[in-house]
N, CA and C of each residue as an Amber inpcrd file, in Angstrom:
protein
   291
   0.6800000   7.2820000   9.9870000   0.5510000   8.5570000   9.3190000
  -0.5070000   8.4930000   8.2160000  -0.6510000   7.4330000   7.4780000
  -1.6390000   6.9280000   6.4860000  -3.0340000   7.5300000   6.8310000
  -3.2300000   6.4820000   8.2800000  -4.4410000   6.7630000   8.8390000
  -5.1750000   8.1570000   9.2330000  -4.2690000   8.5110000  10.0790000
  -4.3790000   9.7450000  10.5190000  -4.5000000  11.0600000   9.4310000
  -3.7560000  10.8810000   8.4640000  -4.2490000  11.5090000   6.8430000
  -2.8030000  12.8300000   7.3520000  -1.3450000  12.2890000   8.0270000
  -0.8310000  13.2620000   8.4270000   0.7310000  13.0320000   7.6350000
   0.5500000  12.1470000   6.3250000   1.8730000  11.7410000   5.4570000
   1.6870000  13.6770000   4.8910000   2.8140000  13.8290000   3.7250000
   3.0610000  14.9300000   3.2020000   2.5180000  14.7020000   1.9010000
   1.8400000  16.0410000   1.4740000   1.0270000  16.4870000   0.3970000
   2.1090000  17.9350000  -0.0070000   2.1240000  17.4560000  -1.1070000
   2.5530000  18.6600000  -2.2060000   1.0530000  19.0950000  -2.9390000
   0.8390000  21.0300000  -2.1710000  -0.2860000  21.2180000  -2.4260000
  -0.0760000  22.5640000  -3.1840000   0.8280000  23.2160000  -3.5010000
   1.3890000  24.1920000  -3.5870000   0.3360000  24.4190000  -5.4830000
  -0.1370000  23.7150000  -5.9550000  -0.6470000  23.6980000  -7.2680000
  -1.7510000  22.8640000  -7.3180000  -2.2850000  22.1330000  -6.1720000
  -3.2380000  21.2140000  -6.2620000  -4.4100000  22.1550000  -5.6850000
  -4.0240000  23.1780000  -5.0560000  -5.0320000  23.6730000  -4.1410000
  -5.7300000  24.9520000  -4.7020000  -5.3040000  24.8600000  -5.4490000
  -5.6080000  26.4290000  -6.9770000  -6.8900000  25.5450000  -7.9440000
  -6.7460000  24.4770000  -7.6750000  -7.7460000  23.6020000  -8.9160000
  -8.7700000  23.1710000  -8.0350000 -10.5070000  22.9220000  -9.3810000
 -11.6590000  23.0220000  -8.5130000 -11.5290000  21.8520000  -7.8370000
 -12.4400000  21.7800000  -6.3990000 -12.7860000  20.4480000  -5.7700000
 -12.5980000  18.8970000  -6.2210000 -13.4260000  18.9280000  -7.3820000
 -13.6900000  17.8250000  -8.3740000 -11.8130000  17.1840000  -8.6640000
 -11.9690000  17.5480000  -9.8020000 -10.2290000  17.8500000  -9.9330000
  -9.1940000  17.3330000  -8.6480000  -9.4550000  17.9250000  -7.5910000
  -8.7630000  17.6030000  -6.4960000  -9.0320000  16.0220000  -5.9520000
 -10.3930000  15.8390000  -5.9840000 -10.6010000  14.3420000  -6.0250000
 -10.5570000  13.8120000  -6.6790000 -10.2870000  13.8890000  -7.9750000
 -10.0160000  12.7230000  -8.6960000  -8.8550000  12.7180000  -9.0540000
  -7.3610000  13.3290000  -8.6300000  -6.1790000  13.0170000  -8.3240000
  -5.9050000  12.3530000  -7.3590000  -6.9370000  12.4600000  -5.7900000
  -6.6550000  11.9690000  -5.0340000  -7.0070000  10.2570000  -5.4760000
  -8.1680000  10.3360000  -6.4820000  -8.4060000   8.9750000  -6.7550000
  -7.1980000   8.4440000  -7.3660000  -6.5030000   8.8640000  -8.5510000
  -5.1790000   8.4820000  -8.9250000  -3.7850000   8.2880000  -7.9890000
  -4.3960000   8.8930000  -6.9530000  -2.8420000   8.2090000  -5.8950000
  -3.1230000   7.5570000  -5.4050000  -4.3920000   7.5910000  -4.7810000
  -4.8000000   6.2980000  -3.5020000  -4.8930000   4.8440000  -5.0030000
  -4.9810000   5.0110000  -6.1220000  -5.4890000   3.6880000  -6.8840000
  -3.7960000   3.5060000  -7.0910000  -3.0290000   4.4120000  -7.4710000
  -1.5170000   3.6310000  -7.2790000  -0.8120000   3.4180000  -6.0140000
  -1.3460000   3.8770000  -4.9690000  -0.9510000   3.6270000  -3.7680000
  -1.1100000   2.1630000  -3.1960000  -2.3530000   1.8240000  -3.7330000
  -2.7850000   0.4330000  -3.4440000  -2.3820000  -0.6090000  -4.7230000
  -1.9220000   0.0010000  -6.0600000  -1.4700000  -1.0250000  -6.8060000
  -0.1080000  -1.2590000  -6.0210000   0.5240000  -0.2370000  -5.5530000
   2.2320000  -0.2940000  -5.3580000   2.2890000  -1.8400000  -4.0270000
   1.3540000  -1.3680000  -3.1410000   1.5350000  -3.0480000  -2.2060000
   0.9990000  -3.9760000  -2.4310000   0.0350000  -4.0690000  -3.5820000
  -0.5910000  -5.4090000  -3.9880000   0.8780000  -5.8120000  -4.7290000
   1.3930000  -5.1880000  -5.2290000   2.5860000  -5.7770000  -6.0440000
   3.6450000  -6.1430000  -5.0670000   3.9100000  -5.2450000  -4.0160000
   4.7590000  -5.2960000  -3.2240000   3.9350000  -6.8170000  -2.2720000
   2.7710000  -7.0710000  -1.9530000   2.3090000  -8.0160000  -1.3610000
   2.8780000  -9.4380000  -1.8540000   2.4610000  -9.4670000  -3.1560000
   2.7710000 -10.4620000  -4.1070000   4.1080000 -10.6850000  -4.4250000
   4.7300000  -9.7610000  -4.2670000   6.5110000 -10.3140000  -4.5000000
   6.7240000 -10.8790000  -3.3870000   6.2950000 -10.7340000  -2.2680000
   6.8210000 -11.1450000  -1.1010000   6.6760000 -12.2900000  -1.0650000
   5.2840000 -12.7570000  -1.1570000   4.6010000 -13.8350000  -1.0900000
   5.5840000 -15.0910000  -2.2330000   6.0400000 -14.6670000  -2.7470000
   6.5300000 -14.9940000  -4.1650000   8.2010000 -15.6790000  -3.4330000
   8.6200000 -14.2810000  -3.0480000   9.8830000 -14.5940000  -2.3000000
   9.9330000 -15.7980000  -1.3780000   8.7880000 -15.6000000  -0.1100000
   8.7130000 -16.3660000   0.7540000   8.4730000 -17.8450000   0.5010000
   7.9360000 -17.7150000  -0.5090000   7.4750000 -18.8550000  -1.1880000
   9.0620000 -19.6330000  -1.7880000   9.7260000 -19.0100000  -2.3380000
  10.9800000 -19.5210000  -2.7240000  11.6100000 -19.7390000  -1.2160000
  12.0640000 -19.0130000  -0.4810000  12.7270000 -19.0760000   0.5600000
  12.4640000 -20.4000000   1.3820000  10.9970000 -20.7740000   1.2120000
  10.1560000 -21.7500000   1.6650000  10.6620000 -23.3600000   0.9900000
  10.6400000 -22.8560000  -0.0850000  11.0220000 -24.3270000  -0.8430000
  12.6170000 -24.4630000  -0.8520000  13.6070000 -23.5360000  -1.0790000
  14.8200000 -23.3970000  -1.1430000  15.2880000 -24.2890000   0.4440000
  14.6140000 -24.0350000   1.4850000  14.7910000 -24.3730000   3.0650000
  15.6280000 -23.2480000   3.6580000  16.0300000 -22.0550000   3.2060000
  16.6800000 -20.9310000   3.3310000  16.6680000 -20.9660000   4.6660000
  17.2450000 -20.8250000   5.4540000  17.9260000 -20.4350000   7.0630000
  19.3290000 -19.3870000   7.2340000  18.8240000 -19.1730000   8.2270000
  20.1150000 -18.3770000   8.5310000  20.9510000 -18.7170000   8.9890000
  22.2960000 -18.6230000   9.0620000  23.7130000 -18.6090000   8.5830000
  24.3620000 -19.6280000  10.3120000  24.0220000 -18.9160000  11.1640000
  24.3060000 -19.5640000  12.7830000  23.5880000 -19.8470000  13.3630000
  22.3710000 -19.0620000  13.5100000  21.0510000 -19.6890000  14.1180000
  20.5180000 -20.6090000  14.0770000  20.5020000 -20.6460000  12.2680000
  19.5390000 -21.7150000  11.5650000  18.0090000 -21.5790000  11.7960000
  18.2340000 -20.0270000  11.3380000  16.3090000 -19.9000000  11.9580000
  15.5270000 -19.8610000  10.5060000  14.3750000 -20.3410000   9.6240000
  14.0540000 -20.4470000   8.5860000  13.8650000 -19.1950000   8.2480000
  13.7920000 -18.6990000   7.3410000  13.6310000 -17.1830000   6.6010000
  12.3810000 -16.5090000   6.1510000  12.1780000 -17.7350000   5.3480000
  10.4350000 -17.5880000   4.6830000   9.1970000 -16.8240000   5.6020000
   8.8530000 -16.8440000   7.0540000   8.4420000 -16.7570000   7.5820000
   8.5920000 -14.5250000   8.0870000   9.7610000 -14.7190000   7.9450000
   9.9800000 -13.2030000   7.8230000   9.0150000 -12.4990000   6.7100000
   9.8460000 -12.7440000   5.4700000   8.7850000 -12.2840000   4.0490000
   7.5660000 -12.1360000   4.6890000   6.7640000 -13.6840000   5.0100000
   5.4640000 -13.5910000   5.0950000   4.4910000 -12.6040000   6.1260000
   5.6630000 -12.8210000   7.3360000   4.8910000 -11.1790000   8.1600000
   5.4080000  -9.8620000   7.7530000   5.9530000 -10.0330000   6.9850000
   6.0120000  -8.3990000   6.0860000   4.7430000  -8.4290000   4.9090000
   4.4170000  -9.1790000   4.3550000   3.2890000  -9.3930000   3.3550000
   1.9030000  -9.1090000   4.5290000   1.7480000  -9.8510000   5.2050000
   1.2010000  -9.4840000   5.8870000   1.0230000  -8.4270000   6.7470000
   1.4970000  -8.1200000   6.9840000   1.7880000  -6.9850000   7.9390000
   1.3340000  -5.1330000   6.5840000   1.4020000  -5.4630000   5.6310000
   0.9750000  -4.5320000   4.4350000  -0.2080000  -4.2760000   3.9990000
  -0.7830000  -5.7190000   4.5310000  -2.5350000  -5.9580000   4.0760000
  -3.4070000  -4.9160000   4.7840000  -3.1070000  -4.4520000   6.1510000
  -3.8480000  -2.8810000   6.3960000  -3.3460000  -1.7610000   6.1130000
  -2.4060000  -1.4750000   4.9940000  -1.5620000  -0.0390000   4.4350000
  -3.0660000  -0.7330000   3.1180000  -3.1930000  -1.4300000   2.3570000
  -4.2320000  -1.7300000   1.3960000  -5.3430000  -1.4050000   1.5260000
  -5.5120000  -1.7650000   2.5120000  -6.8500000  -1.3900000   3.3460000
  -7.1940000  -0.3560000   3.8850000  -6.1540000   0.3810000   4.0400000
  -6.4600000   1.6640000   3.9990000  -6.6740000   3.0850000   3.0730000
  -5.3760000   2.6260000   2.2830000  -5.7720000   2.7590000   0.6190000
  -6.9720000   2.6380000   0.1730000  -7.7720000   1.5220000   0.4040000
  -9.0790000   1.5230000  -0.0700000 -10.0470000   2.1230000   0.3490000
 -10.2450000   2.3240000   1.5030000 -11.2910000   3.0760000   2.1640000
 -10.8030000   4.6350000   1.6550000  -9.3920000   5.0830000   1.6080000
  -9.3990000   6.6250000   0.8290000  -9.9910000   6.7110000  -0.3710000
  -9.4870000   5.8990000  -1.2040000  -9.9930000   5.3210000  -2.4250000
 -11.3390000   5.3240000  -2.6500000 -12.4490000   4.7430000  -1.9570000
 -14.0110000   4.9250000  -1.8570000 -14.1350000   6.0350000  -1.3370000
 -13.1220000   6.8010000  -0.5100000 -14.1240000   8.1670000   0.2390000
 -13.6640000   9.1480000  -0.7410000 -12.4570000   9.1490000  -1.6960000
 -12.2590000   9.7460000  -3.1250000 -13.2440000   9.8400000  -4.0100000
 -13.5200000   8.5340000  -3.9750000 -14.7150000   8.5130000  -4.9840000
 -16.1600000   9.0970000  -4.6620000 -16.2060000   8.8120000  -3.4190000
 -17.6610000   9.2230000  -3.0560000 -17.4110000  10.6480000  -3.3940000
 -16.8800000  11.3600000  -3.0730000 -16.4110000  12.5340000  -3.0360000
 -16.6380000  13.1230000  -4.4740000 -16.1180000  12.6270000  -5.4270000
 -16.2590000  12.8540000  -6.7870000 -18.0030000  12.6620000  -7.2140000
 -18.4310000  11.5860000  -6.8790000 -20.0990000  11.7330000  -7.2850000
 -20.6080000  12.3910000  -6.2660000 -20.4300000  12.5960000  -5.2990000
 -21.2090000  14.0250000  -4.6710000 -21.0280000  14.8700000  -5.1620000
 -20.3550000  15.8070000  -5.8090000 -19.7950000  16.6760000  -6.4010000
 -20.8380000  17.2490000  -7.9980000
C-alpha cells in the first residue's frame, strides 16, 4: 500500500492549504515515517542480538529465536526505502515550487 501511494490520508484540511505547505507536511511524515523503522530496525536488531547471546529457543522444537527478529529487521529495510524515495520526491517537490 506504501508503494502504490494507496495507505489512508486524512485530507479533509490538508487540501484547503497551498501546494508548498502540502509538501512540506508530506516531508514531516515521510521524515517520521522513516525515523519510526530505523528505530523499529534497531530494536530488533538489539533484541535479536540478545536472543542470540541468551541461546533463546523455543520451548519443544528447540528452534533458535534470534533469527526471527532478524528477518523482521530485515524484512523493514524496503518500508525505509521507500520512505526515502517519498521523502526526496517531497522534497523535490518543495524546491520546484
Amino acid at each position: 500500500a506504501l508503494i502504490l501511494g494507496r495507505h489512508i490520508y486524512v485530507e479533509f484540511f490538508v487540501v484547503m492549504l497551498p501546494r508548498r505547505v502540502q509538501a512540506l507536511i508530506d516531508i514531516i511524515i515521510h521524515l517520521l515515517g522513516l525515523a519510526l523503522f530505523i528505530v523499529i530496525i534497531w530494536r530488533l536488531c538489539v533484541y535479536g542480538y540478545s536472543l542470540q547471546t541468551g541461546g533463546e529457543e523455543s520451548a519443544t522444537a528447540r528452534i533458535p529465536l534470534s533469527p526471527f527478529a532478524y528477518s523482521i529487521a530485515l524484512a523493514s529495510i524496503p518500508v525505509c526505502l521507500v520512505f526515502l524515495l517519498e521523502l526526496i520526491n517531497a522534497i523535490v517537490r518543495v524546491v520546484k515550487r
